[in-house]
VOPAGU-2260 file (C-alpha; in pm, 1 decimal, decimal comma):
REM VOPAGU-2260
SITE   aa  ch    i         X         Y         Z
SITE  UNK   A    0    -974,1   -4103,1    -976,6
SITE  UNK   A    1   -1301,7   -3992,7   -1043,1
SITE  UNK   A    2   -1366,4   -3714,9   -1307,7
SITE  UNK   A    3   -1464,0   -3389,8   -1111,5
SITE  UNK   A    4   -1674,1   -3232,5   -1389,2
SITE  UNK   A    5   -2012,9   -3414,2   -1419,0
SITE  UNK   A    6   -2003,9   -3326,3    -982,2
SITE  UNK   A    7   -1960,4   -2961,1   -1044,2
SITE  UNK   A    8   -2215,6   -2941,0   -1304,9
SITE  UNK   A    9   -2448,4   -3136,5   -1084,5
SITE  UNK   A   10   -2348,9   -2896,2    -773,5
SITE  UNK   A   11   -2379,4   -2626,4   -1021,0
SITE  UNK   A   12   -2772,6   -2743,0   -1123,3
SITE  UNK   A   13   -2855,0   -2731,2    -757,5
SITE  UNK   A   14   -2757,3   -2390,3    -681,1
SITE  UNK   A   15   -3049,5   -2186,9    -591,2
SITE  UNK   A   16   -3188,6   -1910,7    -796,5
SITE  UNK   A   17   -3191,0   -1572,5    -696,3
SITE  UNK   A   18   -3525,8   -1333,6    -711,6
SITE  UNK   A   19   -3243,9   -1105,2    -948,5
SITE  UNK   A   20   -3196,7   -1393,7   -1184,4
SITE  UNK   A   21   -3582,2   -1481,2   -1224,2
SITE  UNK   A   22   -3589,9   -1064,4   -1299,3
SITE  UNK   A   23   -3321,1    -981,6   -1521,0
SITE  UNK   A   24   -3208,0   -1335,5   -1672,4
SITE  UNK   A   25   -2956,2   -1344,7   -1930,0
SITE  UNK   A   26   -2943,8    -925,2   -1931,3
SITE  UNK   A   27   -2813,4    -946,7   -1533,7
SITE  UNK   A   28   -2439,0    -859,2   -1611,4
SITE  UNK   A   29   -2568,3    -538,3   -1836,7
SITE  UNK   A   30   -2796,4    -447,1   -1595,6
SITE  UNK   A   31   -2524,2    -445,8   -1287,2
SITE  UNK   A   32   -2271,8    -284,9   -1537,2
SITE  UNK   A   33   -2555,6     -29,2   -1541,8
SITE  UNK   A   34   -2586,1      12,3   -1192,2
SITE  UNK   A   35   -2250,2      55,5   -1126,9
SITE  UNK   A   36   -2222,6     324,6   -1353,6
SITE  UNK   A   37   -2464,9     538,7   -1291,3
SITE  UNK   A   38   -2389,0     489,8    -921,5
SITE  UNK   A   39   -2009,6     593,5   -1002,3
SITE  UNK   A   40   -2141,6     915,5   -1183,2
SITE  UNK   A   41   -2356,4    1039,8    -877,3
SITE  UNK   A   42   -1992,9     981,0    -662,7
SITE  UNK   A   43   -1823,2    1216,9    -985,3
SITE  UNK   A   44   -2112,4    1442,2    -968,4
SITE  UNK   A   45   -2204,7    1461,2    -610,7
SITE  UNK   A   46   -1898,6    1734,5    -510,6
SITE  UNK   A   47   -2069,4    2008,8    -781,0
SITE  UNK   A   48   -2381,4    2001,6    -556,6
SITE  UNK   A   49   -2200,9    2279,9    -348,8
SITE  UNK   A   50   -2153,2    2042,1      -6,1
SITE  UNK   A   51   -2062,1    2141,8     297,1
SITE  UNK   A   52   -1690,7    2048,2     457,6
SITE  UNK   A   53   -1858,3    1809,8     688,0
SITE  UNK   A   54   -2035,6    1639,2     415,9
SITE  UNK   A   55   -1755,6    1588,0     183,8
SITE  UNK   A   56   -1544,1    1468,1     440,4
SITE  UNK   A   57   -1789,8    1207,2     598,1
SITE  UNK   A   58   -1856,7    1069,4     261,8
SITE  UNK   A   59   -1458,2    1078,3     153,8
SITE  UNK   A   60   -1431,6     832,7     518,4
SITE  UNK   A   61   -1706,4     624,0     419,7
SITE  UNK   A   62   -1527,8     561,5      85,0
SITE  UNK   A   63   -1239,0     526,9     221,3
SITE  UNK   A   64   -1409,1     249,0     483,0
SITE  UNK   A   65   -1535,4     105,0     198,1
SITE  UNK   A   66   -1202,8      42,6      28,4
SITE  UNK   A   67   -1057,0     -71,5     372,3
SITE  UNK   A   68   -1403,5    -355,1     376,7
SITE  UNK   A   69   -1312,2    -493,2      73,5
SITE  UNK   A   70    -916,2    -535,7      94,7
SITE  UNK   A   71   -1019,5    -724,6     415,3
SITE  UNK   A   72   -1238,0    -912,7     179,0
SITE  UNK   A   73    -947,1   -1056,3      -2,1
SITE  UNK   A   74    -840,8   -1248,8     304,6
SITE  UNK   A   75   -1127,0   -1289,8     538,3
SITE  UNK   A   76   -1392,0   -1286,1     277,0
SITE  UNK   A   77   -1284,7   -1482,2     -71,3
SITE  UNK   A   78    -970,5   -1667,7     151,8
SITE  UNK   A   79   -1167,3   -1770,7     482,6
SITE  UNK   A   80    -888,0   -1644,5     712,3
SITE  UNK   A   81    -994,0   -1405,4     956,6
SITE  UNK   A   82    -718,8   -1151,0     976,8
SITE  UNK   A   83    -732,8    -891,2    1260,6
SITE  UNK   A   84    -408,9    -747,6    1204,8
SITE  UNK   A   85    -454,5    -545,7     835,9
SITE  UNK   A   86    -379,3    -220,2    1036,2
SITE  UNK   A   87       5,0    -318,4    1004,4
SITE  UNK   A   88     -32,0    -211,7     626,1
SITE  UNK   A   89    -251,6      70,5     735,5
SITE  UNK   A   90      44,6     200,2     902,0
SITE  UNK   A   91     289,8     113,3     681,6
SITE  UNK   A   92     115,7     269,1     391,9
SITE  UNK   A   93      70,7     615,4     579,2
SITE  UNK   A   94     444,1     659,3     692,9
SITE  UNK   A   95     606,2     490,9     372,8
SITE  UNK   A   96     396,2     765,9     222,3
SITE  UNK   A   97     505,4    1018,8     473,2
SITE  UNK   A   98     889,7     988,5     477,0
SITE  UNK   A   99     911,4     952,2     113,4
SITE  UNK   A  100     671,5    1323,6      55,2
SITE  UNK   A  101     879,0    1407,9     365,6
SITE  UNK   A  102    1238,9    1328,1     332,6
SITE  UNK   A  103    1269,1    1252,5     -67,6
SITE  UNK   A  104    1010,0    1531,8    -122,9
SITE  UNK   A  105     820,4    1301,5    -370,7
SITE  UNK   A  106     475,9    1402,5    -506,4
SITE  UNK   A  107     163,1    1248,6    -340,4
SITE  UNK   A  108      -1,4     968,2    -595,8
SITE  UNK   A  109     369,5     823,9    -659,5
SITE  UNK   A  110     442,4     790,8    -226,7
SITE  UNK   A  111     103,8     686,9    -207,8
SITE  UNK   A  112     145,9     363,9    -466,5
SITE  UNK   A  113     535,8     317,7    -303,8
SITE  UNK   A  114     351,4     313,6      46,2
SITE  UNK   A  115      77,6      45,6     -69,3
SITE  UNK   A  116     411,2    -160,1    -177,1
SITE  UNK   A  117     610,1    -168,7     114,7
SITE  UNK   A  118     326,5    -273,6     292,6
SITE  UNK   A  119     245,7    -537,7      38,0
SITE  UNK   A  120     621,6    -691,4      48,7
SITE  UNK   A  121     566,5    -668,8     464,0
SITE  UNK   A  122     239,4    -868,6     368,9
SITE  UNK   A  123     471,2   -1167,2     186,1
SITE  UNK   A  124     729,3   -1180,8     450,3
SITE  UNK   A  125     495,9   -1197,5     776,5
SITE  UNK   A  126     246,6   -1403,4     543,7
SITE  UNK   A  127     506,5   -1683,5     448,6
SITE  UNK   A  128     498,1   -1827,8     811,7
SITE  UNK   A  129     189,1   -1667,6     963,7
SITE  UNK   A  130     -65,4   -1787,8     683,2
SITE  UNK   A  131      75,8   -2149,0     810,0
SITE  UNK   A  132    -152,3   -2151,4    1072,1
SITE  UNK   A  133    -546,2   -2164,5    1087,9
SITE  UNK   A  134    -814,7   -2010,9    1293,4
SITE  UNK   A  135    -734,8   -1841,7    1590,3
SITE  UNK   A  136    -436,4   -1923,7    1592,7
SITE  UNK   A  137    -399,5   -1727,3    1272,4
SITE  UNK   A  138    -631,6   -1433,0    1410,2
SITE  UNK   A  139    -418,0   -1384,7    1752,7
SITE  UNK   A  140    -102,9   -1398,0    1536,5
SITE  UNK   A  141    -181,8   -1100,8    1268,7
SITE  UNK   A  142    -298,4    -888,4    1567,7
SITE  UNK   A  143      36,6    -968,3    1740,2
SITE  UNK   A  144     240,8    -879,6    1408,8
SITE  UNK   A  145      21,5    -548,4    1393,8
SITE  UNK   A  146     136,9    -483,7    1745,4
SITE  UNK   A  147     485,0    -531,5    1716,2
SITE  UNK   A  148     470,1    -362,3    1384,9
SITE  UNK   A  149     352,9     -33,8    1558,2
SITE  UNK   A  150     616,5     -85,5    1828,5
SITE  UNK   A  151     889,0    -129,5    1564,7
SITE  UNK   A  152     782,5     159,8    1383,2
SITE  UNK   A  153     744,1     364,6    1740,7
SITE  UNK   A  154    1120,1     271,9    1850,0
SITE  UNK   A  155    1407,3     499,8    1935,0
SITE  UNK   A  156    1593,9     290,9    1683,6
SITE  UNK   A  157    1410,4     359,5    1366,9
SITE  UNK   A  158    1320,6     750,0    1523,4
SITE  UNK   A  159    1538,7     931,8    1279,9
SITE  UNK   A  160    1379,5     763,3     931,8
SITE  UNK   A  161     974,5     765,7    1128,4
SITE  UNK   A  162    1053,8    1002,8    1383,3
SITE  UNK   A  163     929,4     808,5    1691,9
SITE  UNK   A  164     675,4     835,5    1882,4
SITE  UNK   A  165     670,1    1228,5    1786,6
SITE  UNK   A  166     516,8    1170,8    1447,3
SITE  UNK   A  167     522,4    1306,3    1129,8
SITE  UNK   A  168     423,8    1636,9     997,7
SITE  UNK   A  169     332,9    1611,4     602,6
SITE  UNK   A  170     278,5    1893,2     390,2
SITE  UNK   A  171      33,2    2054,2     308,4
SITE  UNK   A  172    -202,5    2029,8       9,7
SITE  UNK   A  173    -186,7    2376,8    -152,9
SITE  UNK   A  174    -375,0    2437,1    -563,2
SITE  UNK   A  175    -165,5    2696,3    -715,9
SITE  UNK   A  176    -297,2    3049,5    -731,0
SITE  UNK   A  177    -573,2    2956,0    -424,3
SITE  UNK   A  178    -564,0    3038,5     -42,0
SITE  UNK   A  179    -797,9    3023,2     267,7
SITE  UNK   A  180   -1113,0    2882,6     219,5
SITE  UNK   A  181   -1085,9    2823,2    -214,1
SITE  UNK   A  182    -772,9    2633,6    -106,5
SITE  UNK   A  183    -945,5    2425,7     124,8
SITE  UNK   A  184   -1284,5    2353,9     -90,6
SITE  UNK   A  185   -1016,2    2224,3    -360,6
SITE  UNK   A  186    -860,7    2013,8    -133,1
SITE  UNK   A  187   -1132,2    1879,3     -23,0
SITE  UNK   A  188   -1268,9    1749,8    -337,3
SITE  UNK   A  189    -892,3    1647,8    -443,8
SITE  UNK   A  190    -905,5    1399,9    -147,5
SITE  UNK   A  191   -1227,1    1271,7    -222,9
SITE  UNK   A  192   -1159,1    1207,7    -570,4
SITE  UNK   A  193    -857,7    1004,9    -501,3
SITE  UNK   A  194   -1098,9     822,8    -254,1
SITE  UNK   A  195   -1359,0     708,3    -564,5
SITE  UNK   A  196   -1050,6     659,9    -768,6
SITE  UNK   A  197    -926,4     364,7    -502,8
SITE  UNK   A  198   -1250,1     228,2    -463,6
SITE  UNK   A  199   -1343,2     201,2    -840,9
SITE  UNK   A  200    -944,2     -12,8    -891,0
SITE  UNK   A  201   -1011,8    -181,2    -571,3
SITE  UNK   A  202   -1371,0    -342,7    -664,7
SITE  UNK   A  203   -1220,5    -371,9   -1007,8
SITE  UNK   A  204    -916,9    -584,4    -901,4
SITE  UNK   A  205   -1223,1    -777,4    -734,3
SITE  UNK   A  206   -1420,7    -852,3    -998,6
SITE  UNK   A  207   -1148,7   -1000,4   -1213,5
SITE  UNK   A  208   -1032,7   -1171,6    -897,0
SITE  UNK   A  209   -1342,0   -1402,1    -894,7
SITE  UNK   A  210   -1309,6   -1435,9   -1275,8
SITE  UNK   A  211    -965,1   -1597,8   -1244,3
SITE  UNK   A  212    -781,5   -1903,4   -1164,0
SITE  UNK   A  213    -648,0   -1734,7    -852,3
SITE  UNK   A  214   -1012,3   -1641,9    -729,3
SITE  UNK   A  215   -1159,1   -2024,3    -746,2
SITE  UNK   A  216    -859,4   -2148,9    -577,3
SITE  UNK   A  217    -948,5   -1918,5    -259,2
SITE  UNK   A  218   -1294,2   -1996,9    -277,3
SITE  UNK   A  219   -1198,3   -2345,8    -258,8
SITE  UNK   A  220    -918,5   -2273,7     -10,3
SITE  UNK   A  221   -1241,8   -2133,1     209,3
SITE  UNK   A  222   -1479,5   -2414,8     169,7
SITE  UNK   A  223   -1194,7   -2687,1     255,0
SITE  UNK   A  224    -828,7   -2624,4     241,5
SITE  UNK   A  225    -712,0   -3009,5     286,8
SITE  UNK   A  226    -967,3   -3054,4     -27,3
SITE  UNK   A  227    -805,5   -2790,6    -208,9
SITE  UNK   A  228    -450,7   -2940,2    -150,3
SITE  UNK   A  229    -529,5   -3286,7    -285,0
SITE  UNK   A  230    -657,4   -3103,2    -616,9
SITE  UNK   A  231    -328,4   -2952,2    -667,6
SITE  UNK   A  232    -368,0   -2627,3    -595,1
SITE  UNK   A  233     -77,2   -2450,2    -434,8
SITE  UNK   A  234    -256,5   -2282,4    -116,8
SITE  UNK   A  235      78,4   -2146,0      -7,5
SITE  UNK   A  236     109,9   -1922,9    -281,4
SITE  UNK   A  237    -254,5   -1859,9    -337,6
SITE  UNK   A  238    -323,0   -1757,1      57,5
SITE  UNK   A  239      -7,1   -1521,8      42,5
SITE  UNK   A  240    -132,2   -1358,8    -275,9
SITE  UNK   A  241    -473,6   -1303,6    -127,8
SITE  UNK   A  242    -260,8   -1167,6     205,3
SITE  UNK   A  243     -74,3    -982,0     -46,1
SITE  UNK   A  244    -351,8    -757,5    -217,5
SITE  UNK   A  245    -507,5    -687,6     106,6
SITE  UNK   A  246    -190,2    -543,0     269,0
SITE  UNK   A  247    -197,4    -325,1     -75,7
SITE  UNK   A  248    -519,6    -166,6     -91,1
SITE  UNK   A  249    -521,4     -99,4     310,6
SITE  UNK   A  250    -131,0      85,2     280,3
SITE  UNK   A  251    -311,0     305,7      -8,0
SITE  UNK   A  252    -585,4     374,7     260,3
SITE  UNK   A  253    -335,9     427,0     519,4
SITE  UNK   A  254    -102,8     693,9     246,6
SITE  UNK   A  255    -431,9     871,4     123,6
SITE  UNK   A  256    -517,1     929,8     518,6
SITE  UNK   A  257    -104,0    1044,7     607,7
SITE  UNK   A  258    -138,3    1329,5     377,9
SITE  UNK   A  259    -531,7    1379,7     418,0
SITE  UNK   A  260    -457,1    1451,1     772,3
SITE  UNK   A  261     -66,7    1610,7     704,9
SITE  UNK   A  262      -0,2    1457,3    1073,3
SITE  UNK   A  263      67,6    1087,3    1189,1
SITE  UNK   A  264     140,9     932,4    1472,4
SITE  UNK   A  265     220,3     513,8    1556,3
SITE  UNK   A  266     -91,0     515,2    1784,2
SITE  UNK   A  267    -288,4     675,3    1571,7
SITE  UNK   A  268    -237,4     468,0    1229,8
SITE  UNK   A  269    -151,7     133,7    1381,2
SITE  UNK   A  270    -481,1     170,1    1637,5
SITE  UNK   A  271    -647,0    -186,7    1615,2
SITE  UNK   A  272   -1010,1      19,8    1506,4
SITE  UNK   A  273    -909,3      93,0    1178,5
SITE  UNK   A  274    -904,6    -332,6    1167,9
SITE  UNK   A  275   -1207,2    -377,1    1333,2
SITE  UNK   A  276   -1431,7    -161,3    1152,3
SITE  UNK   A  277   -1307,2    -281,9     806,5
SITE  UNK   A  278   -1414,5    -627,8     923,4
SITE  UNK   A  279   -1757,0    -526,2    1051,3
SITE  UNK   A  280   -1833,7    -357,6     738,2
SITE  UNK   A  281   -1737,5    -678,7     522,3
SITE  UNK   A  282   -1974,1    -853,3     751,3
SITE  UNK   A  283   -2222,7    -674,7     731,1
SITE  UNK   A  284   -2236,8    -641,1     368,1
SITE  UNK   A  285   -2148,6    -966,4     269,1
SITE  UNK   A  286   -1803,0   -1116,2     281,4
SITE  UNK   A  287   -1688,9   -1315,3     -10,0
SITE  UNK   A  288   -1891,6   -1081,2    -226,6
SITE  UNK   A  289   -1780,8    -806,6    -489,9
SITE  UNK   A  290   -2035,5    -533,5    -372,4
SITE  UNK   A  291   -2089,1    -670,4     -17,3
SITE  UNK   A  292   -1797,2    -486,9     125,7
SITE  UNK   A  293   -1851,5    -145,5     -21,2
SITE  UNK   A  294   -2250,0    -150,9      57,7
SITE  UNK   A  295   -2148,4    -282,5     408,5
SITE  UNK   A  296   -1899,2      48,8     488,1
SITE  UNK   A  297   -2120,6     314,6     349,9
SITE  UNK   A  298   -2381,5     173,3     564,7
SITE  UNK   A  299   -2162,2     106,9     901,1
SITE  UNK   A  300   -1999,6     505,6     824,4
SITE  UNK   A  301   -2378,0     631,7     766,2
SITE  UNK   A  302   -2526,5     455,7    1109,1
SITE  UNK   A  303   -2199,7     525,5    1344,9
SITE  UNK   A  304   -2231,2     886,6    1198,0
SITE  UNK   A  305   -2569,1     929,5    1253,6
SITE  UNK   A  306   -2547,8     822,6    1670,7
SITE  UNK   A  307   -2214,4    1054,4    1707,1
SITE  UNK   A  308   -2352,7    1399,0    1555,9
SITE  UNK   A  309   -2731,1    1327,1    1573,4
SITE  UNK   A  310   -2960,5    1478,4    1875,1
SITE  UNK   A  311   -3281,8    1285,5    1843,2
SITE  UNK   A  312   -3592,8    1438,7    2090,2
SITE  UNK   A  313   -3249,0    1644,7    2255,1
SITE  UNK   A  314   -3110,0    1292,8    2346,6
SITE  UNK   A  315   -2719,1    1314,4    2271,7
SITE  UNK   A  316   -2648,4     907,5    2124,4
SITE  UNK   A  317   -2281,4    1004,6    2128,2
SITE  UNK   A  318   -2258,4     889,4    2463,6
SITE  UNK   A  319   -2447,7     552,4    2364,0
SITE  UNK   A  320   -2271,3     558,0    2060,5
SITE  UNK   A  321   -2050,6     245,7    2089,0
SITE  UNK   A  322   -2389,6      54,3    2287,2
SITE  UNK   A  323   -2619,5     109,1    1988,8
SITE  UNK   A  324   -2370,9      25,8    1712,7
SITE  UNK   A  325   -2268,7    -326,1    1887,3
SITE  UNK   A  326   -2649,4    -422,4    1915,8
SITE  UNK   A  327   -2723,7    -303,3    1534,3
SITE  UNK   A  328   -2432,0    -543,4    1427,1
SITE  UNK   A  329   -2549,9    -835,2    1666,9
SITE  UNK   A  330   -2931,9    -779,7    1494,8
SITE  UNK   A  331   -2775,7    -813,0    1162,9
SITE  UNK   A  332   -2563,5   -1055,9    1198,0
SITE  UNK   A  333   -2879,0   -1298,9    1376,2
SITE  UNK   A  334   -3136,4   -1181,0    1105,7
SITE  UNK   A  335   -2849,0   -1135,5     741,7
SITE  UNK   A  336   -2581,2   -1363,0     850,6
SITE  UNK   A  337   -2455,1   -1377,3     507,1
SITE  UNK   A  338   -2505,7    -975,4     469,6
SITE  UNK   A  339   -2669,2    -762,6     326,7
SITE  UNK   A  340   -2596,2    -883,6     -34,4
SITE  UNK   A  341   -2742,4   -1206,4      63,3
SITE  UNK   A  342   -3036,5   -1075,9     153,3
SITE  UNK   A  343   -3088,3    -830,6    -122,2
SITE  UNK   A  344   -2978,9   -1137,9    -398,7
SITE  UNK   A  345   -3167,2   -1414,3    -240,5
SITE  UNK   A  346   -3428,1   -1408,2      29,4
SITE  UNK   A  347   -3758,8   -1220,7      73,7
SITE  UNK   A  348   -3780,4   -1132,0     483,0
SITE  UNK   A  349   -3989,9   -1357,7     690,4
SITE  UNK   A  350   -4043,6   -1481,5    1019,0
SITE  UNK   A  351   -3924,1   -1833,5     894,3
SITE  UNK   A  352   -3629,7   -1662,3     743,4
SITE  UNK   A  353   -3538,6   -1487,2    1130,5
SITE  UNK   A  354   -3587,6   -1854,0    1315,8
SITE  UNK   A  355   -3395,7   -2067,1    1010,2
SITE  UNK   A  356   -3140,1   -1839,8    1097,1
SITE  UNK   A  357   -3166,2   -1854,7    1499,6
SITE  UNK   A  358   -3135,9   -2231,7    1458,3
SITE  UNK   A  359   -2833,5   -2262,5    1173,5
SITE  UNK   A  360   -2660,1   -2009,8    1438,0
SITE  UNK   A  361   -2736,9   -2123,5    1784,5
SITE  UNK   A  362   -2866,6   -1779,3    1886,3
């Protein structure tokens, strides 16, 4: 058998160079370390600018959007496996958090880390057989396991430990020596806080991802699986790992939202959008990229705001909201189908650009 090396070096020499690389050079890792941090001190900063409810809420669901893009990334983007059923762990995170701040009376950050385990042991069990199959087959069978997950949860069976289809009342979030509307402006940056805090460990946990053994092994496991086998890498183990973070992050999504919202209820937390819109915002940011996911859901939360609450020239876009959001997608998708990260790291907008990518994609 052929030595590998000299062919990745050789692949390696062909990749193309980015307009960033040509700019920066050898100073590129300072200069995103840079970026990052100054972008994570206007998210520390922004809540002493004296916001409004609605604006520290919108921004606390964009962040958490953005958390819920990238644990999809783990899977869909890095892995190649298109999982439409990461609402399971959604769910699981928000009443594994509720009935242990409910019935063991445990403080919030502790449930909240318990609930992103149980889903993430759920992840290994249902990921064992599930991850055995490929393509739509695997798609059709997460979003079956999601369903039966909400139905299990939902049962008369289980009703005294999740209370049913009643739901859950959590408590609420009360700063000692503040009521009313103090009380409130606290809690409202608590929550948000704890939203930056997830999203700064989860694009952490992604950046050493792609720096590790684990990380090349689902990047190869994406570009050719059978490939990937005959090099000895254990996909099995790899693909349930990579099943297994994602189910993690999304249950700490899914416990920061139970007691964010101090009620649950199985349609509510196991409803098949909170999937979909963690997938579109991968997509549209770039999946299989460390910043892709989080640029994707800030954008996706800014736009789908924007056509609920805005009244352009006294037309109401609420109506049109779900209309104008599918076509924005669709126009990215044709003109960035790699995202926006792509675009941003490689390519300078042209009309050859818009009909290379008509032709690769059969539009």
């Amino acid at each position: 058998m052929s030595n590998p090396k000299p062919e990745t070096q050789n692949q390696k020499s062909k990749m193309p160079v980015t307009r960033w690389d040509m700019l920066l050079g050898p100073r590129r890792n300072i200069v995103y370390v840079v970026v990052c941090a100054v972008a994570l001190a206007a998210l520390l900063f922004l809540p002493r600018m004296s916001l409004s409810g609605f604006v520290l809420t919108s921004l606390t669901t964009a962040l958490l959007l953005a958390v819920r893009a990238q644990a999809w990334n783990f899977i869909g983007g890095y892995t190649g496996y298109a999982a439409f059923g990461n609402v399971a762990f959604y769910g699981l995170g928000a009443y594994g958090t509720a009935i242990l701040m409910t019935k063991l009376h445990w403080p919030f950050l502790p449930a909240m880390l318990i609930g992103g385990v149980v889903a993430t042991v759920y992840a290994v069990i249902v990921g064992l057989p599930v991850l055995r199959m490929r393509g739509q087959y695997f798609a059709i069978a997460t979003l079956g396991v999601a369903e039966a997950t909400r139905e299990l949860v939902s049962s008369p069976q289980l009703s005294k430990l999740t209370a049913g289809p009643t739901g859950i009342n959590l408590p609420f979030f009360r700063p000692e020596g503040l009521s009313g509307a103090a009380a409130a402006a606290v809690g409202s940056r608590y929550f948000y806080y704890v939203a930056v805090g997830l999203l700064v460990f989860v694009v952490l946990v992604t950046w050493l991802l792609t720096r590790s053994k684990l990380g090349y092994s689902l990047v190869a496991i994406r570009e050719d699986e059978d490939a990937a086998k005959m090099l000895g890498i254990n996909t099995t183990w790899a693909k349930v790992a990579a099943f297994a973070m994602s189910a993690f992050f999304t249950g700490l999504v899914g416990g920061h939202y139970a007691y964010w919202r101090t009620f649950i209820l199985p349609e509510e937390v196991f409803n098949v959008r909170y999937t979909l819109e963690g997938i579109l915002s991968a997509v549209l940011g770039g999946p299989g990229t460390i910043l892709g996911p989080v640029v994707g859901g800030a954008i996706y939360d800014a736009v789908s705001t924007f056509l609920t609450f805005s009244k352009p020239f006294g037309i109401d876009l609420g109506q049109f909201h779900v209309t104008i959001l599918g076509l924005f997608i669709v126009m990215v998708i044709i003109f960035l189908p790699r995202g926006v990260a792509d675009f941003f790291g490689r390519h300078k907008f042209s009309l050859g650009m818009f009909l290379e990518n008509v032709r690769q994609n059969r539009v």
